[in-house]
N, C-alpha and C positions, 0 to 999 in steps of 0.2 A: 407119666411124665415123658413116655418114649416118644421120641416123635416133635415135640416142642423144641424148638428154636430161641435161645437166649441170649440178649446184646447184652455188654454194657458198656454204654457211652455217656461220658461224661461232660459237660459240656463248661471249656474255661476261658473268662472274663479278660479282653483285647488287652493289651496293653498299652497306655494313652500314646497318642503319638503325630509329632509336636512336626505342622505345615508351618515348612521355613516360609515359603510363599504367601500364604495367609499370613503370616505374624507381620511382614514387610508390608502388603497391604495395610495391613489396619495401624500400624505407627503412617504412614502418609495417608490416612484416610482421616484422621484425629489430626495430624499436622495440616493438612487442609482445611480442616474445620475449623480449629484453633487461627490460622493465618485469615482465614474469611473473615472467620467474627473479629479479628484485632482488627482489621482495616477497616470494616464497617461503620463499627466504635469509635475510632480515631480520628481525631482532625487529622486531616489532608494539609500539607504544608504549598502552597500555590509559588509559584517562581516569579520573580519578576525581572529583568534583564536592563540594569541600570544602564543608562543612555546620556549622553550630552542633549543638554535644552536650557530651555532659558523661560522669562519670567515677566513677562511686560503688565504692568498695572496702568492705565494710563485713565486722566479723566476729557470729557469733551465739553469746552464752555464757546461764548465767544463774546469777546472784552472790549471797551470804549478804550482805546488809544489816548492819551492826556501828553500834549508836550508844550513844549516853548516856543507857543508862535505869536508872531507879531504882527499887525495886521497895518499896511502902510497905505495912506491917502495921495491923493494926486495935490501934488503941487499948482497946478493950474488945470485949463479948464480946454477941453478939445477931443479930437481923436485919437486913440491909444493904440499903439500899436508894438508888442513884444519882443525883445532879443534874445530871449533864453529859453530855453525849453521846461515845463514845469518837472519838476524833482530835481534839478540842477543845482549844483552847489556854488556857491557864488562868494566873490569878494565884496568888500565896502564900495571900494573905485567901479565895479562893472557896471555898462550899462543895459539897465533893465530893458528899458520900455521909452517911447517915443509918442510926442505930442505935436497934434498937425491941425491946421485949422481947415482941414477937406480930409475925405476918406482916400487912402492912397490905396492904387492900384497894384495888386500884384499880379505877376506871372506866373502858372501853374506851376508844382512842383516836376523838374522834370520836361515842363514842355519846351528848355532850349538845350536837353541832354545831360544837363551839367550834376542835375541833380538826380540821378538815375544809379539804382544801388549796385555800387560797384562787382565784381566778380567775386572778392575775399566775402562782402559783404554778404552775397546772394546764395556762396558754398556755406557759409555760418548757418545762415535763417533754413537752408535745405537740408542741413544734418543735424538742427532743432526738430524737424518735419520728419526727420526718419525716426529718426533718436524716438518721438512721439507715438507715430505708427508702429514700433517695433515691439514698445513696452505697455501701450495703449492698456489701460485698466478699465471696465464698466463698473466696476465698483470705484476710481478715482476720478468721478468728475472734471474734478478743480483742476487735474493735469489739463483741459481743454482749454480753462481760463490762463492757466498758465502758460499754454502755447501762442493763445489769442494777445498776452499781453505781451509776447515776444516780439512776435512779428507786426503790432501798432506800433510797440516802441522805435522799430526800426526804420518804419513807412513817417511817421510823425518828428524821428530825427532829424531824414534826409527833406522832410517838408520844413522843418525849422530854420534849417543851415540855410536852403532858398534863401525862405524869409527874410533871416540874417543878413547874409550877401547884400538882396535887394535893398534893404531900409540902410544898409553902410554906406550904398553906392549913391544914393538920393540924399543921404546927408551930406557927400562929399561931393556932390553937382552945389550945394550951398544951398540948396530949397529955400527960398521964406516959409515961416509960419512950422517947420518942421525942427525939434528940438530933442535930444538925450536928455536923459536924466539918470543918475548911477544910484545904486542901490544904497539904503538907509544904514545898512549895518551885514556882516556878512551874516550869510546861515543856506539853508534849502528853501527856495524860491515855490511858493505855490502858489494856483490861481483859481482859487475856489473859495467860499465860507460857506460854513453852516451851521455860528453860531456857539461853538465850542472852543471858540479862541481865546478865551477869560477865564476858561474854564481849570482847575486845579483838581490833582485827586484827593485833595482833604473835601472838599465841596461838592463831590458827587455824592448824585441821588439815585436809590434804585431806578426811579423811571429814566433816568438817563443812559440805563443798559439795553433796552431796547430801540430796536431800528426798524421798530416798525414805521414809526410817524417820521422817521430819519430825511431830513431834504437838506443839498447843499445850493449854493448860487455860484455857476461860473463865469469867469471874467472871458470877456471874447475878446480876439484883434478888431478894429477897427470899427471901437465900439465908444458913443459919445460920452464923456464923461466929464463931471464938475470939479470945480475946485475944493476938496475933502473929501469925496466918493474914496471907497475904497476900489484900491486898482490890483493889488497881490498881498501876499504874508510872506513874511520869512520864520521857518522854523530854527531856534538860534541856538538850542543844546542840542548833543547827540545823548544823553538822558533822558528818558522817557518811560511810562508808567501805563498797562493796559491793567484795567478796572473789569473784575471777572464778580458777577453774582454767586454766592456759595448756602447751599445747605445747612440747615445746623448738624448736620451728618458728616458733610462733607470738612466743613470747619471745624469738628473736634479730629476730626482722625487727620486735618494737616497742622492743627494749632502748635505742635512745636517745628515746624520746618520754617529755615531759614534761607536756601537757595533750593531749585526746582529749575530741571529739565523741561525746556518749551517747546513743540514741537508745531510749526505753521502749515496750518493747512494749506493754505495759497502757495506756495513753494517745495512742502515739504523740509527747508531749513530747521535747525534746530537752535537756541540761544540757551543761555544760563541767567537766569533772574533773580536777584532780589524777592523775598517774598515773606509778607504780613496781611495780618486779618483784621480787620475793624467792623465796627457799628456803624449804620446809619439806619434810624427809625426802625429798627430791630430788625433790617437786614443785614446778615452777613456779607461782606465785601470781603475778597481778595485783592491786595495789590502788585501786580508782577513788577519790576524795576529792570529795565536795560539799562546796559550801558553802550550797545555797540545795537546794528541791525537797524537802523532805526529809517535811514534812506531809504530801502528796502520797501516800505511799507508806509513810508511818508504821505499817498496819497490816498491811505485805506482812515475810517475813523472807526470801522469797526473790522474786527478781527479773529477768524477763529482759530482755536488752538486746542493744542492737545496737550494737560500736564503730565509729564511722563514720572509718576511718586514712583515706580521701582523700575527698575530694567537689568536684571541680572543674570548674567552664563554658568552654567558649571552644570554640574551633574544633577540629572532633574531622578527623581523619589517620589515614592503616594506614600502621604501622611500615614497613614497604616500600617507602615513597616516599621516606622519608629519609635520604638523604647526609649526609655530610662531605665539603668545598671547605676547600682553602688559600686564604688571602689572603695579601696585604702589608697591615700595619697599620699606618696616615700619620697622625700628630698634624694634628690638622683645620685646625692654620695652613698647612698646604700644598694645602689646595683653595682654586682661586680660579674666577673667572667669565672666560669668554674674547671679549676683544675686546668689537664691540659686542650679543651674545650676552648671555644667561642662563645657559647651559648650564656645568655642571660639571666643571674638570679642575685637570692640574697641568703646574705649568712643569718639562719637563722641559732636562737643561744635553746641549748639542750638542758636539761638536767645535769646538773652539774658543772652548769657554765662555759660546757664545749661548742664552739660552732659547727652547724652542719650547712654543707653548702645546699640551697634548694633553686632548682630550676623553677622558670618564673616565665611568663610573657606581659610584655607591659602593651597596654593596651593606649594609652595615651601618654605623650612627653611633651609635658605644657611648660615651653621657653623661658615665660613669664617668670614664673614663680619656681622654674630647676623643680617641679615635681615631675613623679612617673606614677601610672595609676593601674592598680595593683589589683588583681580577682582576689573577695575576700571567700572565697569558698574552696581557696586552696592551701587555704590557712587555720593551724588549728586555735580554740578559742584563746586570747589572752597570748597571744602569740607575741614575741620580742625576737628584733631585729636587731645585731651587731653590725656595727660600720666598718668597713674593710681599712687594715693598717691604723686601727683607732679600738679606746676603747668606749667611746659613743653606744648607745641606743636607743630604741626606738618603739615604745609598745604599739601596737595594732590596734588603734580603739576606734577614731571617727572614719566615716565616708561621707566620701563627696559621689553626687549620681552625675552622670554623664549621658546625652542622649546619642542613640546610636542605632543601628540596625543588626540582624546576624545575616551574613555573609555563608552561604551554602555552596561555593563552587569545587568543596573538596568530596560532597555530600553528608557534610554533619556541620553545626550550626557552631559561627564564631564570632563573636562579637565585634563591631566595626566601630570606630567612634566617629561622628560628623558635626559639621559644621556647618546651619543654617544661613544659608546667604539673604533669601526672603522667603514668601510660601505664597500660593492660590487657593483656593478652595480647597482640590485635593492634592495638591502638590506640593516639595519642597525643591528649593533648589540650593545644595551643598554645593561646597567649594572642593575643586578638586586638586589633585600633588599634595596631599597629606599622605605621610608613609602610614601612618595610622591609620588612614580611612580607605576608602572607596576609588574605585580606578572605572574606568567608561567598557561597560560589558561586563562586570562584574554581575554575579546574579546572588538575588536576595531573597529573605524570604517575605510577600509579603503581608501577609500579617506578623506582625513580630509582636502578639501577645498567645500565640498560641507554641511557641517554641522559647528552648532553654539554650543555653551553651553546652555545648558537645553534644543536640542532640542530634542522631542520627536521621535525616532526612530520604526517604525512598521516593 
C-alpha cells in the first residue's frame, strides 16, 4: 500500500440560480407575443375626421312652357310695321304696330349717331364680357348662350328705340295711308307662333315634350299682311306651368312632393314651383307651376332645368359609421345635481327605500317631449328612479334606440347622437350645433359596428 496516493473528492450539486436578466427578457418576449397576436386578431378601428359638406340630389329634364297667350289679328290689311320690342310688357292704350299702304323706309340703326350705345351702356355689356372671360366654364356651355343673349338684347334695343323714333316722326309729318293701332289687352307682347297657343297643361300629350319636330313662324317688320292674319300674341298671366316627362322611378320617389326647387339652365336662376304628377296614355307627366319668372323665359317654349329634390349643409358622415343604441327615456324632472357637485345624475331607491345619488351622462335632451336618454348598461336590472323634492318614481323598463355614431377623439369610444338632414349613396349629412352631437373636426369611428362604448381605441 506504500507508495499509493489517495483523493477523496467529492463532488456537490450547483445551487439553482435565478438570471434577473433572463427572467425580464422572457416576461417582454411573451408580452410581445401576446400584443402581436391581440393585434392581429383584432379589428382595427379606422378614424374618420368629420368635416362640413353638403348634399345636392338634383334631376335633369327639359319641359314644354304652357302659358296665357293670345294671339291677335290685323285689323285691316297693308304693311306692318312694330313699336315695341318683343318681350315687352305693355299696356291696353300702347301702340303696337303700324299699318301703311307702301313699305316704309328706314335708316340704319345708328347711321345718324343717335342710336349708338351710349358709354354707361357700353361699360355694362364690357363687364358682362369680363365677368364671362373671367368665370368662363367648358363644362357650362349655355353661359355663351347666355352672354350671346346679353349682348343681342342690347344691339336689338338700341335698333328698336330707332325704329320707334322713326315710325313716331312719320306719323307726326301726318303720312296718308300710315295708321297706329294700340294693343288688344295688356300682357307680354311676342312675335312669333308655333302652334302652342290653345294649348293647356291638362291637354298635353307626351309627343308634345319633344323638340325635335319643334318649328315657330316669325312676324317681320315691314311685312304684307291681311285683314285677320295674325300679326303678334300677348301673354296675359304671369302664371305659368312647364310640363316635364317622368319615369315611373322617377314619379314614385317625387309622388308625395308638393313645392320643388327649379334650377334654369339658361341663366342659372332658380324659382320655387308648384308640383303634381298625372297621367296621360300611361305616361307620367310632371307639372311645374310658377308664379313669378315667367318674362324671363317668355320667348323659350322649351326649357331645360334642373329639379333640385335635396340640397342640404351641415356635417357630412359615411353611412358606416352609423349605429343604433337603446336608451331609457327619463322625463327630465328625474335629473338632478349631486351633492356639492355640478355634475349630472339620478336618485336612484336602494333597499330599504334610501336614495342613492348616481352620476349619469345624458346622451340625448329631446325638447319635444322634456325627455333625457339614459345608457341602460349603467343600470342595474329593474332599477327605480325617485324624483327629486317628490315622492314620484320611475321603474326602468322600456327603450327607445337612437341613431348615432362613437366619437373617439379622447381615444376610447362615446356615443354621439345625430340627426339626419338627407343621405347619398355613401353619405349622411347631420345637422350641426347640437350639444348632443357632433362638431366639424370631430373624429369618429368609422365603422361603428365593430366598437362598443368605452372602448379603448389604439
Amino acid at each position: 500500500m506504500a507508495g499509493k496516493n489517495l483523493t477523496n473528492i467529492q463532488t456537490y450539486r450547483k445551487r439553482p440560480y435565478l438570471n434577473i436578466g433572463n427572467a425580464i427578457f422572457g416576461i417582454i418576449f411573451i408580452y410581445l407575443i401576446v400584443t402581436v397576436f391581440t393585434y392581429i386578431t383584432n379589428k382595427h378601428v379606422s378614424v374618420y375626421e368629420v368635416r362640413e359638406g353638403s348634399i345636392l340630389k338634383d334631376r335633369a329634364y327639359t319641359g314644354l312652357a304652357i302659358r296665357e297667350e293670345t294671339v291677335v289679328s290685323a285689323n285691316d290689311g297693308g304693311y306692318i310695321n312694330y313699336f315695341i320690342p318683343e318681350g315687352s310688357k305693355i299696356g291696353a292704350k300702347t301702340n303696337v304696330y303700324t299699318l301703311s299702304d307702301k313699305k316704309l323706309n328706314f335708316k340704319d340703326a345708328g347711321a345718324d349717331g343717335q342710336s349708338e350705345l351710349s358709354s354707361e351702356e357700353q361699360a355694362a355689356l364690357l363687364l358682362k364680357i369680363q365677368s364671362f372671360s373671367e368665370n368662363s366654364n367648358s363644362g357650362h356651355f349655355r353661359d355663351v348662350y347666355a352672354l350671346k343673349s346679353n349682348i343681342v338684347t342690347a344691339l336689338e334695343g338700341k335698333s328698336s328705340q330707332s325704329r320707334r323714333a322713326q315710325l313716331e316722326a312719320k306719323l307726326g309729318q301726318n303720312n296718308s295711308g300710315l295708321t297706329a293701332y294700340p294693343a288688344a289687352a295688356d300682357g307680354i307682347i311676342q312675335y312669333f307662333l308655333d302652334g302652342f297657343e290653345g294649348i293647356t297643361a291638362d291637354n298635353v300629350t307626351e309627343g308634345m315634350l319633344s323638340k325635335e319636330d319643334y318649328a315657330s313662324h316669325a312676324m317681320e317688320d315691314n311685312a304684307a299682311v291681311k285683314p285677320g292674319d295674325a300679326i303678334y300674341k300677348l301673354v296675359t298671366s304671369d302664371i305659368w306651368t312647364l310640363v316635364i316627362p317622368l319615369s315611373d322611378d322617377s314619379a314614385k320617389e317625387m309622388e308625395e312632393l308638393k313645392r320643388v326647387k327649379v334650377k334654369f339652365s339658361k341663366d342659372g336662376q332658380t324659382e320655387r314651383a308648384d308640383f303634381s304628377i298625372s297621367s296621360s296614355s300611361g305616361q307620367k307627366l310632371g307639372y311645374l307651376t310658377f308664379h313669378s319668372g315667367m318674362i324671363r323665359y317668355v320667348q323659350e317654349r322649351y326649357l331645360d332645368i334642373e329639379l333640385i329634390l335635396e340640397d342640404e349643409s351641415g356635417l357630412k358622415i359615411p353611412k358606416s359609421a352609423v349605429v343604433k343604441k337603446k336608451f331609457y327615456t327619463v322625463p327630465e324632472d328625474y335629473l338632478s345635481r349631486g351633492g356639492n357637485s355640478s355634475e349630472a345624475g339620478v336618485l336612484v331607491r336602494k333597499k330599504g327605500g334610501q336614495a342613492e345619488f348616481k352620476k349619469v351622462n345624458v346622451y340625448y335632451w329631446d325638447q319635444e317631449t322634456n325627455s333625457i336618454y339614459l345608457d341602460p348598461l349603467v343600470f342595474d336590472e329593474n332599477t327605480v328612479l325617485i324624483k327629486p323634492e317628490s315622492s314620484e318614481t320611475l321603474s326602468l323598463r322600456s327603450t327607445k334606440p337612437l341613431k348615432g355614431v362613437y366619437n373617439i377623439n379622447k381615444g376610447y369610444a362615446v356615443f354621439k347622437q345625430i340627426e339626419i338632414l338627407c343621405e347619398s349613396d355613401e353619405y349622411y349629412i347631420v345637422r350641426a350645433g347640437n350639444d348632443y352631437s357632433l362638431t366639424n373636426y370631430d373624429h369618429i369611428a368609422l365603422d361603428g359596428g365593430i366598437i362598443t362604448e368605452n372602448s379603448v381605441v389604439f
